[in-house]
CHARMM-style PDB file with segment names, atoms N, HN, CA, C and O in Angstrom:
ATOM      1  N   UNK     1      74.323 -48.604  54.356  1.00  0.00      PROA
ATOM      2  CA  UNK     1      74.968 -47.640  53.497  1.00  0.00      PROA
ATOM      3  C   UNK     1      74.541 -47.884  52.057  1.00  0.00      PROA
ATOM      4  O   UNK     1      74.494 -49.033  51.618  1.00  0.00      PROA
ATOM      5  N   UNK     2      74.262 -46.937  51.394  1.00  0.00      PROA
ATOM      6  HN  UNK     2      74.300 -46.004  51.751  1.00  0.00      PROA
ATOM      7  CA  UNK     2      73.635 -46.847  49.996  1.00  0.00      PROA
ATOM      8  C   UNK     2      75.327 -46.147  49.027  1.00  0.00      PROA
ATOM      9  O   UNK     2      75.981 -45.107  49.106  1.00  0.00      PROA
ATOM     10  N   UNK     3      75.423 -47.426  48.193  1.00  0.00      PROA
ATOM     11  HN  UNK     3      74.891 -48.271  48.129  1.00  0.00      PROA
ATOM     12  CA  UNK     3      76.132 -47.168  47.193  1.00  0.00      PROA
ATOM     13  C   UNK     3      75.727 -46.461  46.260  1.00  0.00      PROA
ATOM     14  O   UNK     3      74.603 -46.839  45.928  1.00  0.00      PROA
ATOM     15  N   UNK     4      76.298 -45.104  45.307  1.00  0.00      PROA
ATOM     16  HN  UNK     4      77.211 -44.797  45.578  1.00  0.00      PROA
ATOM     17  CA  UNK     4      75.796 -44.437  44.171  1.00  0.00      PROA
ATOM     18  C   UNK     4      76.725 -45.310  43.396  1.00  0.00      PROA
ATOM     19  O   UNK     4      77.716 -45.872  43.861  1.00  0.00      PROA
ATOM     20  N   UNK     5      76.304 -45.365  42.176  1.00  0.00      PROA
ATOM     21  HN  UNK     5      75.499 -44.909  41.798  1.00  0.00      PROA
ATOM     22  CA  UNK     5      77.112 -46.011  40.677  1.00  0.00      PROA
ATOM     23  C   UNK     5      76.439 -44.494  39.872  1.00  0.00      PROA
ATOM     24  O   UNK     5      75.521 -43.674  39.861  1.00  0.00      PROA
ATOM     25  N   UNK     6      78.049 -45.029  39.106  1.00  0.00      PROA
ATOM     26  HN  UNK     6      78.795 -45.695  39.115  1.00  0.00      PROA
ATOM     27  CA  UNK     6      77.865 -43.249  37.868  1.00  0.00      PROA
ATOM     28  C   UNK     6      78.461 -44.436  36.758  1.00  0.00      PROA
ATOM     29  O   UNK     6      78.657 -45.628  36.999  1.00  0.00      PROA
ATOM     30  N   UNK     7      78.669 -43.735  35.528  1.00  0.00      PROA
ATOM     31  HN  UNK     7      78.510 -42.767  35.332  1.00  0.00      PROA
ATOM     32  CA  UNK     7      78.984 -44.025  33.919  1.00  0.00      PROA
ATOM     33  C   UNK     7      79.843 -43.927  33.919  1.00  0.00      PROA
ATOM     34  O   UNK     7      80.583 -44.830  33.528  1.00  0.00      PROA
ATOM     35  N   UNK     8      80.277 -42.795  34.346  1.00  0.00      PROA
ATOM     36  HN  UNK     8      79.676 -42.062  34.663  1.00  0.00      PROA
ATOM     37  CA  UNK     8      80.798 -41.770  33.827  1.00  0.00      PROA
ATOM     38  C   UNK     8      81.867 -40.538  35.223  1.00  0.00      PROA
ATOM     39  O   UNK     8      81.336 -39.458  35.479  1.00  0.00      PROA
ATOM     40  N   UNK     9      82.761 -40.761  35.687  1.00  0.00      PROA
ATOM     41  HN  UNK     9      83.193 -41.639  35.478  1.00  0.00      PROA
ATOM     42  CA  UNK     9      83.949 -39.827  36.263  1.00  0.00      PROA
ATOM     43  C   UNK     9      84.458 -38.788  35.819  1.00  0.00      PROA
ATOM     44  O   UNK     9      85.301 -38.969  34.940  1.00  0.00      PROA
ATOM     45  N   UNK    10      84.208 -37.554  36.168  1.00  0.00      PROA
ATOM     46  HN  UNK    10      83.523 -37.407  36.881  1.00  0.00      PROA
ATOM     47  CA  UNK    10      85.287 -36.518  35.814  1.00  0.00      PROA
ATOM     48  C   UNK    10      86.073 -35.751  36.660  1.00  0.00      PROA
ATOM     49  O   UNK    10      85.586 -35.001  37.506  1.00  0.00      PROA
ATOM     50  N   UNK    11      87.483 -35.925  36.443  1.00  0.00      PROA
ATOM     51  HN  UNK    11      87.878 -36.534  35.755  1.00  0.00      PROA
ATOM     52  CA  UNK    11      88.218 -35.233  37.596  1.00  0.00      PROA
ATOM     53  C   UNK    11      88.659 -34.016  36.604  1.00  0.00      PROA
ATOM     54  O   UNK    11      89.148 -33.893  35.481  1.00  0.00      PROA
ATOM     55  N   UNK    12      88.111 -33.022  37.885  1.00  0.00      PROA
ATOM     56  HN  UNK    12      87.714 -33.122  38.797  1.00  0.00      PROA
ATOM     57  CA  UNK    12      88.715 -31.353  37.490  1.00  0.00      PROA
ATOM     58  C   UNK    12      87.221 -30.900  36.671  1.00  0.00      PROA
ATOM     59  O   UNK    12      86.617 -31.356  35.700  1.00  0.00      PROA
ATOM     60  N   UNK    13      86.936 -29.462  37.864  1.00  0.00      PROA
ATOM     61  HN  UNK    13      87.427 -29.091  38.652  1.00  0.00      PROA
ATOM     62  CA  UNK    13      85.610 -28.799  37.727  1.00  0.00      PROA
ATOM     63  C   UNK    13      85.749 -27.757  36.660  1.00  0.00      PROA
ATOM     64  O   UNK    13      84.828 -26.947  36.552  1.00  0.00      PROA
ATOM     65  N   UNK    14      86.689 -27.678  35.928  1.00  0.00      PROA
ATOM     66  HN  UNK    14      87.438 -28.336  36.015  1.00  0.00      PROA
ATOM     67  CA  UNK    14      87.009 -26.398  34.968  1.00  0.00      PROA
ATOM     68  C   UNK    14      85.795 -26.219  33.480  1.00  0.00      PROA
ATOM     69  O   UNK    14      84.750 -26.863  33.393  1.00  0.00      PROA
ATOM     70  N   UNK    15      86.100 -25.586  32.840  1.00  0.00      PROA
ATOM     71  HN  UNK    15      86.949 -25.063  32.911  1.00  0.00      PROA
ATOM     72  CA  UNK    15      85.107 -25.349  31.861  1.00  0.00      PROA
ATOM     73  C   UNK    15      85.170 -26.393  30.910  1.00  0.00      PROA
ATOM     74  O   UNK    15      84.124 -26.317  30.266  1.00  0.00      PROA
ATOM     75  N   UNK    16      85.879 -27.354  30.479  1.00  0.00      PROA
ATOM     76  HN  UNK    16      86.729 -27.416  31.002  1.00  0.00      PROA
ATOM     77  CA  UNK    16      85.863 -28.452  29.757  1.00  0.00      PROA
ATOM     78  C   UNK    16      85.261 -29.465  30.344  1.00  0.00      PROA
ATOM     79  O   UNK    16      84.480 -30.126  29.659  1.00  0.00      PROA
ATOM     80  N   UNK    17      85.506 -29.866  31.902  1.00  0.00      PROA
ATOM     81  HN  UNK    17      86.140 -29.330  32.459  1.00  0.00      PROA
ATOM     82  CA  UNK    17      85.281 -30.564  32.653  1.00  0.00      PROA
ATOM     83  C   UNK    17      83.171 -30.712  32.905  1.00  0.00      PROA
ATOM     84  O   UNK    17      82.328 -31.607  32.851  1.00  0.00      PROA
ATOM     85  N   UNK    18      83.218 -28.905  33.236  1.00  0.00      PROA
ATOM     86  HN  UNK    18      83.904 -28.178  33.280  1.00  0.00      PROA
ATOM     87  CA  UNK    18      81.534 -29.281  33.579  1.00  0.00      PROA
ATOM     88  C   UNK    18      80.837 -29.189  32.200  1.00  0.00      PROA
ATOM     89  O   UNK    18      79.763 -29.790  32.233  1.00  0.00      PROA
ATOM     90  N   UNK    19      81.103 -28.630  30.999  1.00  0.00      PROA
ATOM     91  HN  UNK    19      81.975 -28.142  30.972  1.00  0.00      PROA
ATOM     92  CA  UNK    19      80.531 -28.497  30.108  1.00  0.00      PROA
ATOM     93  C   UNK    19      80.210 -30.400  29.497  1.00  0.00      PROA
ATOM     94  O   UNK    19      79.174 -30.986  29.184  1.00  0.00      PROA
ATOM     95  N   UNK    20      81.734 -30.856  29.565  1.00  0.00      PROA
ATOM     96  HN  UNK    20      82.575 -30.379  29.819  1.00  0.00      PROA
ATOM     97  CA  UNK    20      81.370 -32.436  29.180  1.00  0.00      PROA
ATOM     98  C   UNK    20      80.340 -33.136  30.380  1.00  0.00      PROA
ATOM     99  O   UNK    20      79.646 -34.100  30.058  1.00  0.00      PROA
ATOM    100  N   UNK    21      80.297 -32.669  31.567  1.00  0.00      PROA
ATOM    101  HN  UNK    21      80.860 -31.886  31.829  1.00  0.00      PROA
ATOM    102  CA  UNK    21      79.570 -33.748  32.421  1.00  0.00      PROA
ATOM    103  C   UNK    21      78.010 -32.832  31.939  1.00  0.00      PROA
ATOM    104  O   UNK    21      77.034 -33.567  31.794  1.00  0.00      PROA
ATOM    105  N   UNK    22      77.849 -31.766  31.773  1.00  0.00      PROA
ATOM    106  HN  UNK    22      78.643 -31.169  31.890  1.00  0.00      PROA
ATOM    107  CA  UNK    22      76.238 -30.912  31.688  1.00  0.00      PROA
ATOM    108  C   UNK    22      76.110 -31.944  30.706  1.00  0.00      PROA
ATOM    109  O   UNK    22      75.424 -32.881  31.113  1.00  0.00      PROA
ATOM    110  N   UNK    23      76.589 -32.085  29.440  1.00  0.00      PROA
ATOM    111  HN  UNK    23      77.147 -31.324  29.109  1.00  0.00      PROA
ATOM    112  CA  UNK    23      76.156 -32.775  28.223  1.00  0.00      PROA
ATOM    113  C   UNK    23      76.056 -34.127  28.194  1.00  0.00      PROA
ATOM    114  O   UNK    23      75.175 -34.649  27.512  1.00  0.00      PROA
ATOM    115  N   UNK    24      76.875 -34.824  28.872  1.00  0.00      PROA
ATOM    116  HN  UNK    24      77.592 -34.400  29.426  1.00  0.00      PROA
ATOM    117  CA  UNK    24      76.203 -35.988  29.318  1.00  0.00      PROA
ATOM    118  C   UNK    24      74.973 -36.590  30.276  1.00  0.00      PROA
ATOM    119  O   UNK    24      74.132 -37.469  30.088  1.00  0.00      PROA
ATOM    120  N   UNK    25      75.206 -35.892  31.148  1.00  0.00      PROA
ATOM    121  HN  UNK    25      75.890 -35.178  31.301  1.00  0.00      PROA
ATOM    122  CA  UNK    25      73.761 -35.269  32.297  1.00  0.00      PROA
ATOM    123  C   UNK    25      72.926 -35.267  31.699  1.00  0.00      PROA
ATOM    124  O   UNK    25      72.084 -36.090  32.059  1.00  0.00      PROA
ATOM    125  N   UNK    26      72.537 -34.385  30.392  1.00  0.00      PROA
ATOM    126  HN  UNK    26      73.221 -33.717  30.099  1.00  0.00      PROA
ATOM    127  CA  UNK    26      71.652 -33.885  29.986  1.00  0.00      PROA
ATOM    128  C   UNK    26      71.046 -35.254  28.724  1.00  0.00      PROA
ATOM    129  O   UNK    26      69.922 -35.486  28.280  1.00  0.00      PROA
ATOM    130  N   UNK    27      72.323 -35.885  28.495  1.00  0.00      PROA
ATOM    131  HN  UNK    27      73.236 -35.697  28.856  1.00  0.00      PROA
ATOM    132  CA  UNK    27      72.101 -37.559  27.287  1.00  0.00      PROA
ATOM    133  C   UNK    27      71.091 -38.324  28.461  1.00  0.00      PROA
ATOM    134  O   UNK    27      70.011 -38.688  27.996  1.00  0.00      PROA
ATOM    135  N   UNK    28      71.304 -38.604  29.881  1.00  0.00      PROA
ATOM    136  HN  UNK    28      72.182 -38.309  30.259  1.00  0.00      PROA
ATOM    137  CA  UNK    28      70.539 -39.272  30.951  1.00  0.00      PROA
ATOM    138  C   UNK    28      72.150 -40.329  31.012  1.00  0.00      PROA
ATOM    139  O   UNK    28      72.128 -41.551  30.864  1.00  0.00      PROA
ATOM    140  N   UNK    29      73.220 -39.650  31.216  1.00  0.00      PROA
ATOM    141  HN  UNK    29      73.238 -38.657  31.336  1.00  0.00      PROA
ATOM    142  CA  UNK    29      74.174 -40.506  31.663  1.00  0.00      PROA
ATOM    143  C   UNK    29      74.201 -39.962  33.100  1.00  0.00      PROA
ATOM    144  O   UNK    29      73.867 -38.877  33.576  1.00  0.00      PROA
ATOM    145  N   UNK    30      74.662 -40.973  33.574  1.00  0.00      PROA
ATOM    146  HN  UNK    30      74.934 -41.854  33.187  1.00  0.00      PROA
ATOM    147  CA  UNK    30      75.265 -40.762  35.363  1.00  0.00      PROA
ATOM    148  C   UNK    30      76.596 -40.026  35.782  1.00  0.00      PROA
ATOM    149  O   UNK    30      77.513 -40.792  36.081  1.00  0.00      PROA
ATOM    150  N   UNK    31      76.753 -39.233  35.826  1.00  0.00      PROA
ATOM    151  HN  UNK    31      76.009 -38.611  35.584  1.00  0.00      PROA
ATOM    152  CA  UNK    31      77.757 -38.648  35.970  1.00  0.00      PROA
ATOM    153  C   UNK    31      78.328 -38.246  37.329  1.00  0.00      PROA
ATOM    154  O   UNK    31      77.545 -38.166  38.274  1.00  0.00      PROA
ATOM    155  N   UNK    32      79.520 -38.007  37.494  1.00  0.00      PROA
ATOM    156  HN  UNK    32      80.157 -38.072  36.726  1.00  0.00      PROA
ATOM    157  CA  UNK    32      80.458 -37.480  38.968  1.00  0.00      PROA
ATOM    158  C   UNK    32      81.438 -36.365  38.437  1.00  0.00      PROA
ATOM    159  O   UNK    32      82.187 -36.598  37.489  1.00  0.00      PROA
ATOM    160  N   UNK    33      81.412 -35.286  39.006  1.00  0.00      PROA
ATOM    161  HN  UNK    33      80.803 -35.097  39.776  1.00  0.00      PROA
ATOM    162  CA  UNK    33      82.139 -34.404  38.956  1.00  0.00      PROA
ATOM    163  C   UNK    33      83.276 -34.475  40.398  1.00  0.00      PROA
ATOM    164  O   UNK    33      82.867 -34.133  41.507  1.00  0.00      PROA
ATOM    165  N   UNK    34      84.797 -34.990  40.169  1.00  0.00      PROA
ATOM    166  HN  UNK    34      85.129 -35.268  39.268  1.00  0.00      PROA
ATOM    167  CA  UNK    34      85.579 -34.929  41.390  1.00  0.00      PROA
ATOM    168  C   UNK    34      86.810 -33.687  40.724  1.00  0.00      PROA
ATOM    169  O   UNK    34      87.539 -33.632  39.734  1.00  0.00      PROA
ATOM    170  N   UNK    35      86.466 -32.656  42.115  1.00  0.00      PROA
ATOM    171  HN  UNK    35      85.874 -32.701  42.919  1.00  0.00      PROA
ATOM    172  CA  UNK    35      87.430 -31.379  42.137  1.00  0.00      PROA
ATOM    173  C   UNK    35      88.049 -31.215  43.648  1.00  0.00      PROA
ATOM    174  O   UNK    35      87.424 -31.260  44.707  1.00  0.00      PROA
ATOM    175  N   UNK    36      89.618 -30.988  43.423  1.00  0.00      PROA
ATOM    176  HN  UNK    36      90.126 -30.951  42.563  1.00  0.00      PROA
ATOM    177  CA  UNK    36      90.427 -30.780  44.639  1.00  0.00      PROA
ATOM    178  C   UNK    36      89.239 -29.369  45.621  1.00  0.00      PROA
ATOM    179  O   UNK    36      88.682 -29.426  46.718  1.00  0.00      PROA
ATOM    180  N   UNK    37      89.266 -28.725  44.998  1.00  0.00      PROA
ATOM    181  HN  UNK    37      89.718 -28.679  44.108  1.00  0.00      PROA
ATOM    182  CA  UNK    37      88.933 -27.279  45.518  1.00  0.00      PROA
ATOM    183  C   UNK    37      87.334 -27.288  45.471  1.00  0.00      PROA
ATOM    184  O   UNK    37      86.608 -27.829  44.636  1.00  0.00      PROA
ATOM    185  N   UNK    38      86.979 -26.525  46.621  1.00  0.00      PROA
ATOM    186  HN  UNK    38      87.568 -26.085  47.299  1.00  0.00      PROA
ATOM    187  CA  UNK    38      85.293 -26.324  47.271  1.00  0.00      PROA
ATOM    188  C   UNK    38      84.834 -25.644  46.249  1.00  0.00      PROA
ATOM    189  O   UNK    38      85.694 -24.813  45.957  1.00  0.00      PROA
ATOM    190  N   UNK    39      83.667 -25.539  45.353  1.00  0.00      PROA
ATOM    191  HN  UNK    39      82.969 -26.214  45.591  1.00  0.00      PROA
ATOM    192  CA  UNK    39      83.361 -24.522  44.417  1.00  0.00      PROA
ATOM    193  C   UNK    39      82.538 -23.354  45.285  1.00  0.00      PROA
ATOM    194  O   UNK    39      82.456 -23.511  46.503  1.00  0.00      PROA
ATOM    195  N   UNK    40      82.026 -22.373  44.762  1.00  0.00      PROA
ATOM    196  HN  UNK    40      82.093 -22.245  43.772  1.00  0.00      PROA
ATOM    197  CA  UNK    40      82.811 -21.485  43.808  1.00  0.00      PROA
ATOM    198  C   UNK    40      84.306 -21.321  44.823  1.00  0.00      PROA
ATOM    199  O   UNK    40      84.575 -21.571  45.998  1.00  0.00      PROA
ATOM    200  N   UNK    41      84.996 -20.809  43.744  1.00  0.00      PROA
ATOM    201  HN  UNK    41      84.778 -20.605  42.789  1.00  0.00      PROA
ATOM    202  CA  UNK    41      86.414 -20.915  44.245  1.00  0.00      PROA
ATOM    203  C   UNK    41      87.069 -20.081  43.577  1.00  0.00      PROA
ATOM    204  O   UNK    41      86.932 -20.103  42.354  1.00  0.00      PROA
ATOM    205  N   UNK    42      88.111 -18.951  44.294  1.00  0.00      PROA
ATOM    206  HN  UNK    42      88.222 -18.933  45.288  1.00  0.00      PROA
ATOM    207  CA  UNK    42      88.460 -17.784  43.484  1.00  0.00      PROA
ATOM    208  C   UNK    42      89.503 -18.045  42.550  1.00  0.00      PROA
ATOM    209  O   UNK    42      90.468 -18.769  42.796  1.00  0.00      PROA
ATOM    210  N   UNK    43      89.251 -17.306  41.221  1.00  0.00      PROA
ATOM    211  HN  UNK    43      88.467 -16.718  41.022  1.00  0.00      PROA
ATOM    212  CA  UNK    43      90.281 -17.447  40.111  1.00  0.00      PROA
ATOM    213  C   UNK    43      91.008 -16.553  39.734  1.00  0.00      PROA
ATOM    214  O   UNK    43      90.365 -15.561  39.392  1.00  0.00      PROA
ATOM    215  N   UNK    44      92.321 -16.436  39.620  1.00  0.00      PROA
ATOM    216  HN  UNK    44      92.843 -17.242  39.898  1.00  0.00      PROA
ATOM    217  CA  UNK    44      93.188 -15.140  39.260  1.00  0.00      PROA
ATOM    218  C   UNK    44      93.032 -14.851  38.110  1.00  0.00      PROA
ATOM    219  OT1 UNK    44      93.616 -13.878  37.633  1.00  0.00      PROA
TER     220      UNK     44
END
């Protein structure tokens, strides 16, 4: 079994959420995006 290591955790896929992990992503940090709900996922 192959362990991943990240930097960096974010719980909750919302627009604050992926915008901070894109911008770190994009620094060459390791990042995890953890969301209750399957994306895309309908919004009222």
């Amino acid at each position: 079994m192959t362990r991943k290591r990240y930097d960096v955790l974010i719980v909750g896929a919302g627009p604050g959420g992926t915008t901070l992990a894109y911008d770190l992503a994009r620094r060459g940090v390791r990042t995890l995006i953890i969301e209750r709900e399957r994306l895309p996922r309908y919004k009222t």
